[in-house]
C-alpha positions as CSV (number, residue, x, y, z in Angstrom):
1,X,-4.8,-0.9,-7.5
2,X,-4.4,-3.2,-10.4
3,X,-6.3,-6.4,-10.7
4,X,-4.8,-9.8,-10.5
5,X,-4.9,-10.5,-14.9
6,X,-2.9,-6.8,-14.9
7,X,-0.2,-7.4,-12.6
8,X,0.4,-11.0,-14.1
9,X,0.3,-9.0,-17.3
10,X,2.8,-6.6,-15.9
11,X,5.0,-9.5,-14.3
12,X,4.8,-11.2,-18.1
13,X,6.3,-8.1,-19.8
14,X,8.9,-7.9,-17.2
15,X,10.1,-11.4,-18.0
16,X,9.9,-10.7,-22.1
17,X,11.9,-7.5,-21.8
18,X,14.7,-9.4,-19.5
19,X,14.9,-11.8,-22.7
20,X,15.3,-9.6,-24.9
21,X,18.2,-7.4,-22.6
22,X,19.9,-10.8,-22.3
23,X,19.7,-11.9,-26.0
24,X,20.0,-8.1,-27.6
25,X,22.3,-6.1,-24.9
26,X,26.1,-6.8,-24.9
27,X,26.3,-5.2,-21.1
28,X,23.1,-7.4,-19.9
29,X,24.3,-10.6,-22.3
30,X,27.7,-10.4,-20.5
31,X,26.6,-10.5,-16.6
32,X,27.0,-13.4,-14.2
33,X,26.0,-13.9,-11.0
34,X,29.5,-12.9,-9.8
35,X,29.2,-9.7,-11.5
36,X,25.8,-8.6,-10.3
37,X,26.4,-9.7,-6.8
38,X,27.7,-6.1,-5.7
39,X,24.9,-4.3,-7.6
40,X,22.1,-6.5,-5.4
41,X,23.6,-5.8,-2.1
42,X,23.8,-1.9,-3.2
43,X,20.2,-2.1,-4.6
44,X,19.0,-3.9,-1.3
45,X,20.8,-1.1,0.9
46,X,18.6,1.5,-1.8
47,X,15.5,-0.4,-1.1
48,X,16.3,-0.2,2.8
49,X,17.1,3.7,2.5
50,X,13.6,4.2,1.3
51,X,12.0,2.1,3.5
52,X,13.7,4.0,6.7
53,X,12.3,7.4,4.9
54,X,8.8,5.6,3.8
55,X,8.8,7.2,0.5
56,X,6.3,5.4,-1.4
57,X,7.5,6.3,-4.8
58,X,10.9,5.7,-4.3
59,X,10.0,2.2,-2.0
60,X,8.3,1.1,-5.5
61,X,11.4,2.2,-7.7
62,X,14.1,0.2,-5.7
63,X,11.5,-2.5,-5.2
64,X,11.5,-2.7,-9.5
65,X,15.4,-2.4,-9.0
66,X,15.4,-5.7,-6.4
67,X,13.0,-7.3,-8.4
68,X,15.4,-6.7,-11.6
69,X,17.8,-9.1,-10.0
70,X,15.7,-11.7,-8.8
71,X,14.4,-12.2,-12.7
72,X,18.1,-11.6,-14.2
73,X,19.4,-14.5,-11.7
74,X,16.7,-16.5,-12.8
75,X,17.4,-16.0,-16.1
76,X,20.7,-16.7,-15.9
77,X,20.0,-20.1,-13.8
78,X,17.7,-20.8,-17.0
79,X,20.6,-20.7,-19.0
80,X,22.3,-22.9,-17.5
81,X,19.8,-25.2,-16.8
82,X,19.8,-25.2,-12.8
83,X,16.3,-23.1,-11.8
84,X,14.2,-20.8,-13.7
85,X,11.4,-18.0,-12.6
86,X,8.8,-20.7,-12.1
87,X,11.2,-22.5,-10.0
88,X,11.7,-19.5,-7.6
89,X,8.2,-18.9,-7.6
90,X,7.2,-22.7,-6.6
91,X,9.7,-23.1,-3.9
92,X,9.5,-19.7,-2.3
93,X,5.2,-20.8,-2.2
94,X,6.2,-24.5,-1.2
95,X,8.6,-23.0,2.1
96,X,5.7,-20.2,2.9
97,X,2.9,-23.3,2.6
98,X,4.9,-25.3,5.2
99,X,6.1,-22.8,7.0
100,X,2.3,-21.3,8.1
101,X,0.6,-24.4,9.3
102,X,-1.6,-22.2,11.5
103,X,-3.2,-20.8,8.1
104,X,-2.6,-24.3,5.9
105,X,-2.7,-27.0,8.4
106,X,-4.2,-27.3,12.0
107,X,-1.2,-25.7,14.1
108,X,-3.0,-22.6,16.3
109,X,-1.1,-18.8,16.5
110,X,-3.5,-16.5,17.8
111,X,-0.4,-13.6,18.0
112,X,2.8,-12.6,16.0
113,X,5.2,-13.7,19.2
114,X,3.3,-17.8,18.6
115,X,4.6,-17.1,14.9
116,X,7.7,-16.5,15.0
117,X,8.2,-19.1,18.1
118,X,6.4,-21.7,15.4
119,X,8.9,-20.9,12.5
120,X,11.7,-21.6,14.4
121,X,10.2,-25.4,15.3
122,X,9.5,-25.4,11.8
123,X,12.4,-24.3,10.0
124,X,13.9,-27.5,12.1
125,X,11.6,-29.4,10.3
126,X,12.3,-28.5,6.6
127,X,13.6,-30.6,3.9
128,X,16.8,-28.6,2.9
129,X,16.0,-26.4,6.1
130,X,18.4,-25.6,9.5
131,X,20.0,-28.1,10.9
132,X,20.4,-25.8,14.0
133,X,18.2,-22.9,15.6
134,X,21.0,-20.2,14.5
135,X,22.0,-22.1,11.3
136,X,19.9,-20.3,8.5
137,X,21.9,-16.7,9.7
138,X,23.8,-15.6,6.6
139,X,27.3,-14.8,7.6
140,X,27.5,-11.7,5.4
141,X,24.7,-10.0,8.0
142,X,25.9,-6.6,8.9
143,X,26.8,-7.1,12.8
144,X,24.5,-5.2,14.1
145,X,21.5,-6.5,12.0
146,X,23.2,-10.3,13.0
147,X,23.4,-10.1,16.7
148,X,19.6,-9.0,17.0
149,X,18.8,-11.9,14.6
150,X,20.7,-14.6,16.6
151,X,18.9,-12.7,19.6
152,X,15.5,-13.3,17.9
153,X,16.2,-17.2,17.5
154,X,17.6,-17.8,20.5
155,X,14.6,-16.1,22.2
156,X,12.2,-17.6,20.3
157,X,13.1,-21.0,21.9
158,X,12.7,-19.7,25.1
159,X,16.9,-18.7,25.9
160,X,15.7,-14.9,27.0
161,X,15.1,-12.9,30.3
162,X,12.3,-13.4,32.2
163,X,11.5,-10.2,32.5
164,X,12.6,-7.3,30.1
165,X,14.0,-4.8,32.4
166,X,16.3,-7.5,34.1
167,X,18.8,-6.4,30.7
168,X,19.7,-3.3,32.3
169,X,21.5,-5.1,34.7
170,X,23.4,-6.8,32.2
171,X,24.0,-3.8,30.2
172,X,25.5,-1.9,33.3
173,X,27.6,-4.9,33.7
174,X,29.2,-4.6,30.4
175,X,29.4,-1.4,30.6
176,X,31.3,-1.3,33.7
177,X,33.6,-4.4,32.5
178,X,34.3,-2.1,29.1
179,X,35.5,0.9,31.4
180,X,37.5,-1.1,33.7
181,X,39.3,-3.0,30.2
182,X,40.3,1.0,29.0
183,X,41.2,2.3,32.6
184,X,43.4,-0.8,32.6
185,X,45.2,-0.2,29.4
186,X,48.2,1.3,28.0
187,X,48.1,5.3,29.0
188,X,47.3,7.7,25.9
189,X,51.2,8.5,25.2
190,X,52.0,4.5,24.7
191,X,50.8,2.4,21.9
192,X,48.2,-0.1,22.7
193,X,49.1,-4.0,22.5
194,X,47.7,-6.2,20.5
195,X,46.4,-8.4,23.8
196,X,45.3,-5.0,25.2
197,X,43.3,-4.3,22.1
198,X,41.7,-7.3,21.8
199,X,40.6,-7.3,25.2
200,X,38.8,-3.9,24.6
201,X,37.4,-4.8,21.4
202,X,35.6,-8.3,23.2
203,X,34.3,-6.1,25.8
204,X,33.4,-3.3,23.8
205,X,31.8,-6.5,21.7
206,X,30.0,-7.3,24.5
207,X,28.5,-4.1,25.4
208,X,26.8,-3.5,22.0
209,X,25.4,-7.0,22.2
210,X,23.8,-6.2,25.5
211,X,22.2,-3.2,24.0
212,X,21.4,-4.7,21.0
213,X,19.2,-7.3,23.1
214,X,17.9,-4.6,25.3
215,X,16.4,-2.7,22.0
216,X,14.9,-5.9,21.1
217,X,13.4,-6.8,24.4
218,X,11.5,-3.0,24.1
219,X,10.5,-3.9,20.2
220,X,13.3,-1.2,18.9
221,X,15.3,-2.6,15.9
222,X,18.7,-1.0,16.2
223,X,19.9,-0.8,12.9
224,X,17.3,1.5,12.3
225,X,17.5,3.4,15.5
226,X,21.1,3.8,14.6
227,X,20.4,5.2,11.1
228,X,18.1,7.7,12.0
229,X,20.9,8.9,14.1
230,X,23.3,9.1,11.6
231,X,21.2,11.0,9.3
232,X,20.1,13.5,12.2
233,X,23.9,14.0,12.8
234,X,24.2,14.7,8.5
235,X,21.7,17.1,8.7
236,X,22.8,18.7,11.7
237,X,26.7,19.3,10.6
238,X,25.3,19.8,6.7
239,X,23.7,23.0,8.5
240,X,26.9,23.7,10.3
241,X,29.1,23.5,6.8
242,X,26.0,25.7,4.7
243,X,26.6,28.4,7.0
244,X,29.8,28.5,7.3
245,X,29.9,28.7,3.6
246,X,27.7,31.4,4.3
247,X,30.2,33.0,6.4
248,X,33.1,32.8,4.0
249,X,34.8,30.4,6.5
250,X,36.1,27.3,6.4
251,X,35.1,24.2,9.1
252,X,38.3,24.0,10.1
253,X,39.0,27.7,11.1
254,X,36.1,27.7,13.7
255,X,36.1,27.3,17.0
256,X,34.5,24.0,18.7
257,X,32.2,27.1,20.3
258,X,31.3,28.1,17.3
259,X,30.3,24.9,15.8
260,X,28.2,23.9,19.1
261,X,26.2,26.7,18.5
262,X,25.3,26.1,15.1
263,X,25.1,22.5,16.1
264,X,22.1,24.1,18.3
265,X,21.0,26.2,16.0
266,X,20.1,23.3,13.8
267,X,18.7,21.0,16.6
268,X,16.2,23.6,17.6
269,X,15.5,23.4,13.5
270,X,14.0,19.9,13.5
């Protein structure tokens, strides 16, 4: 690993080459922070990717891609005289001083759970901070990733179960309160209300936000749970569709039998 001189070094050239993009490049000259908003959110989703597969080299690629925008914004909020890199830098170590008392003041967490229950006290606390315990939630959060976090907060200030397998009881419930909402709905030859849909979707709304807090209660994060479903069901009908190629057939001339079996064939793959 580098020493602490070569990756301020490294960090050093970073920031000369983004001033010479934003002085010398028409594309990089002509970006705002409107424009570059969609490319962060896609790098971000990039870095995640990598992280779910934990490939090292292409973790530290997208990383250099995140960390692109964090210098380009800053640059830009240079420009304009707002913020600059040092600026980032400084409050980002300010927030982290005051929000770890138990390493720089006299606060006491012996485990991860006293953290997290401390930040949330603290957070309360900060100049600039939340003014509520679910207020610093970005409203942009992917659902799934949004209801686990107001989960986290909420539990951290002791709103949770008592004991963790209690949830099951409230997952049945919505479960049971999901499939009593569709038995009572319009029959499959008659178009669904708008009332009746509604009433589906809250319930169905409710069901996922059971589960979600019963993956967190058992330490599962389910947005990642999720996406290592979704790419074992890629994989799985990518096999189907390479040997149908195979086959000289097309997807949609094969039976449902047919299709299972490969489906099998490919599960007994993995």
């Amino acid at each position: 690993m580098h020493t602490r001189e070569e990756q301020l070094q490294a960090f050093n050239r970073l920031l000369t080459i983004m001033d010479d993009l934003r002085e010398k490049c028409p594309w990089d000259r002509k970006q705002t922070f409107e424009s570059l908003r969609q490319n962060t959110i896609e790098e971000t989703y990039e870095l995640a990717s990598a992280l779910l597969k934990k490939d090292m080299n292409e973790i530290a690629k997208e990383l250099g891609d995140v960390l692109l925008h964090v210098i380009f914004y800053a640059k830009i909020g240079s420009e304009t005289g707002d913020f600059d890199i040092a600026d980032v830098c400084n409050r980002l170590s300010d927030k982290l001083v005051f929000r770890h008392p138990h390493v720089y003041g006299e606060q006491k967490a012996k485990e991860a759970e006293d953290v997290s229950k401390l930040w949330e006290e603290v957070k309360l606390k900060e100049k600039g901070g939340n003014k509520t315990v679910l207020g610093g939630i970005p409203d942009a959060l992917p659902a799934l990733v949004k209801a686990y976090r107001i989960q986290d907060k909420a539990a951290n200030i002791g709103f949770d179960w008592e004991k963790k397998e209690d949830v099951w009881q409230k997952v049945k419930e919505e479960i049971n309160e999901f499939e009593e909402e569709m038995l009572n709905a319009a029959p499959e030859d008659t178009a669904l209300s708008a009332t009746d849909k509604e009433r589906m979707e809250n319930e169905f709304g409710d069901l996922i936000f059971a589960l979600v807090n019963a993956a967190r209660l058992y330490k599962l994060r389910p947005d990642n749970a999720l996406e290592k479903t979704n790419q074992k069901f890629i994989r799985r009908f990518n096999y189907i569709e390479q040997k149908a190629t195979e086959r000289q057939q097309s997807l949609r001339d094969m039976t449902l039998d047919e299709m299972e079996n490969l489906w099998q064939e490919a599960k007994q793959n993995e």
